[in-house]
C-alpha positions in Angstrom: 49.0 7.1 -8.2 47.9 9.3 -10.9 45.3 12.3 -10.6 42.6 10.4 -12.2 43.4 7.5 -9.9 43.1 9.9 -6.9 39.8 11.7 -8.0 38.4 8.0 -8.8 39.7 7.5 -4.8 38.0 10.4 -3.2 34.8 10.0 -4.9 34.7 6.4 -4.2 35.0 7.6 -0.6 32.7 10.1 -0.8 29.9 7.7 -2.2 30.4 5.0 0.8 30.3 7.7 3.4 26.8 8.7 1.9 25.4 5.4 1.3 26.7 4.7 5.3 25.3 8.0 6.2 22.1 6.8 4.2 22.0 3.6 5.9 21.9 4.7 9.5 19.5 7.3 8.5 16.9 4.9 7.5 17.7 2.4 10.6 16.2 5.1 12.7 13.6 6.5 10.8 11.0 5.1 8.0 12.0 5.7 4.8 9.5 7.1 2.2 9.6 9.8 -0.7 9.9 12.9 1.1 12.0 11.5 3.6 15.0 10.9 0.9 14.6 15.0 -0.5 14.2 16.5 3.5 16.7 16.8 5.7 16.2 15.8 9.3 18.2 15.7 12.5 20.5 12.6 13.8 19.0 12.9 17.3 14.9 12.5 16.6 13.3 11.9 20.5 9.1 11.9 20.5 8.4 11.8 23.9 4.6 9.8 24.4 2.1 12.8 25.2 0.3 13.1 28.5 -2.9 10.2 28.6 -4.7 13.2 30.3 -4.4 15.7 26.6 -7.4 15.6 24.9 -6.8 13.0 21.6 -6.9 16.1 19.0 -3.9 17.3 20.7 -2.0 14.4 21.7 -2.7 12.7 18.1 -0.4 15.6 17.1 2.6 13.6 18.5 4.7 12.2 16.1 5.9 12.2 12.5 4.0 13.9 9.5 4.8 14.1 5.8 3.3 16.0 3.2 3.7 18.5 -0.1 2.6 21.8 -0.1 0.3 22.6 -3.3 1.6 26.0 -4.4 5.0 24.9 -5.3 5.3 21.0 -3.9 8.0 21.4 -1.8 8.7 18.3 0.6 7.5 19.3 4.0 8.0 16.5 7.3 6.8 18.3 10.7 7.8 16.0 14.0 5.8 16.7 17.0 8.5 15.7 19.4 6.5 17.0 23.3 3.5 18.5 23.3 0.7 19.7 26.2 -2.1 22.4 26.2 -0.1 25.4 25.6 2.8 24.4 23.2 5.0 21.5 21.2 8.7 21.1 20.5 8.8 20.3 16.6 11.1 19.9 13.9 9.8 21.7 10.8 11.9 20.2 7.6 11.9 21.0 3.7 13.4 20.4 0.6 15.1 22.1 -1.8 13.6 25.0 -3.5 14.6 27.4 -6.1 15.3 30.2 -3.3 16.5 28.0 -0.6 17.9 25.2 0.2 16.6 21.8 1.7 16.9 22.9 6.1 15.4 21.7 9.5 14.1 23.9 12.1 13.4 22.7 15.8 11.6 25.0 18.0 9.5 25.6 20.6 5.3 26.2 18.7 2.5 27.6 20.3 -1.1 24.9 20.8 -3.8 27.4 20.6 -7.2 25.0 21.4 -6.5 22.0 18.4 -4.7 24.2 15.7 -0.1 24.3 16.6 0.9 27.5 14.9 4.2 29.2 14.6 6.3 31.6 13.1 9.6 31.1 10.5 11.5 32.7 8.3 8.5 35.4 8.1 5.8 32.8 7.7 3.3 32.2 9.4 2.4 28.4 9.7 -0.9 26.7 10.8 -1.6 23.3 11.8 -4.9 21.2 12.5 -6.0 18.0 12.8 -8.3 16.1 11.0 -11.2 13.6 12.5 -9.3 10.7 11.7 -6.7 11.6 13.6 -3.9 10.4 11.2 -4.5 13.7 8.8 -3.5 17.2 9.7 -3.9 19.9 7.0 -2.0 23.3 7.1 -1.5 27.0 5.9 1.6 28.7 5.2 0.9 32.7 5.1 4.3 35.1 3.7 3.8 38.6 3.6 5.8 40.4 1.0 5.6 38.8 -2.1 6.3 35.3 -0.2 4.4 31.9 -1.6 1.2 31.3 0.4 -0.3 27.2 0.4 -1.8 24.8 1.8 -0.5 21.0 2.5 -2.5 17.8 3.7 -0.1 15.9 5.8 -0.3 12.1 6.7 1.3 10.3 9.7 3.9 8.2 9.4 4.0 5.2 11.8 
């Protein structure tokens, strides 16, 4: 086998892994724009919130997709659990110039109908809107950081 036959072998490889990686990843999750520039996690589990949470709160559950307007970077934000006092989410992004395309999953504070938390020394700010299947959020970086807004829809 020559080297050019070898390099044409391991890329091959390399492209079917992805497109299998690909595959899966849509199988378990909807597929949209953002969804293909945004990593996520390979375990995703959004646990139904309690019936007794008032609706603002519990329509927080699930998945939400949006861009944020100061430099339209590719934001999802999955409400895994959520009660009164705070939600398990996975924050995710794409690439930008100064960092590349992550996941976070933490533990957020519900202060009355707004989730807010704390990464990479920004401060983040979630609320709902009245049709329940709109939240629109802040994003506040001290020191020289970008600052935005975003209007995030849910995706069924």
């Amino acid at each position: 086998m020559t080297r050019q036959q070898y390099y044409g072998l391991v890329v091959a490889i390399l492209i079917a892994i992805q497109l299998a990686s690909a595959n899966l990843a849509s199988a378990e999750s909807t597929e949209t724009e953002i969804s293909r520039l945004v990593p996520l996690p390979r375990k995703i589990a959004i646990v139904p919130p309690s019936p007794d949470l008032p609706k603002e709160i519990a329509a927080f559950s699930g998945r939400w997709e949006g861009f944020w307007e100061a430099n339209n970077l590719p934001t999802i934000l999955i409400v895994e659990e959520i009660n009164l006092r705070e939600a398990k989410v996975i924050h995710a992004w794409g690439k930008a110039v100064y960092f590349p395309a992550d996941y976070e999953r933490s533990k957020v504070k519900v202060i009355g109908k707004e989730i807010q938390f704390t990464t990479k020394g920004c401060q983040f700010k979630f609320i709902i809107d009245e049709d329940l299947k709109t939240i629109r959020g802040t994003r506040q970086c001290p020191g020289g950081g970008i600052s935005s807004s975003i209007t995030m829809k849910k995706i069924e």
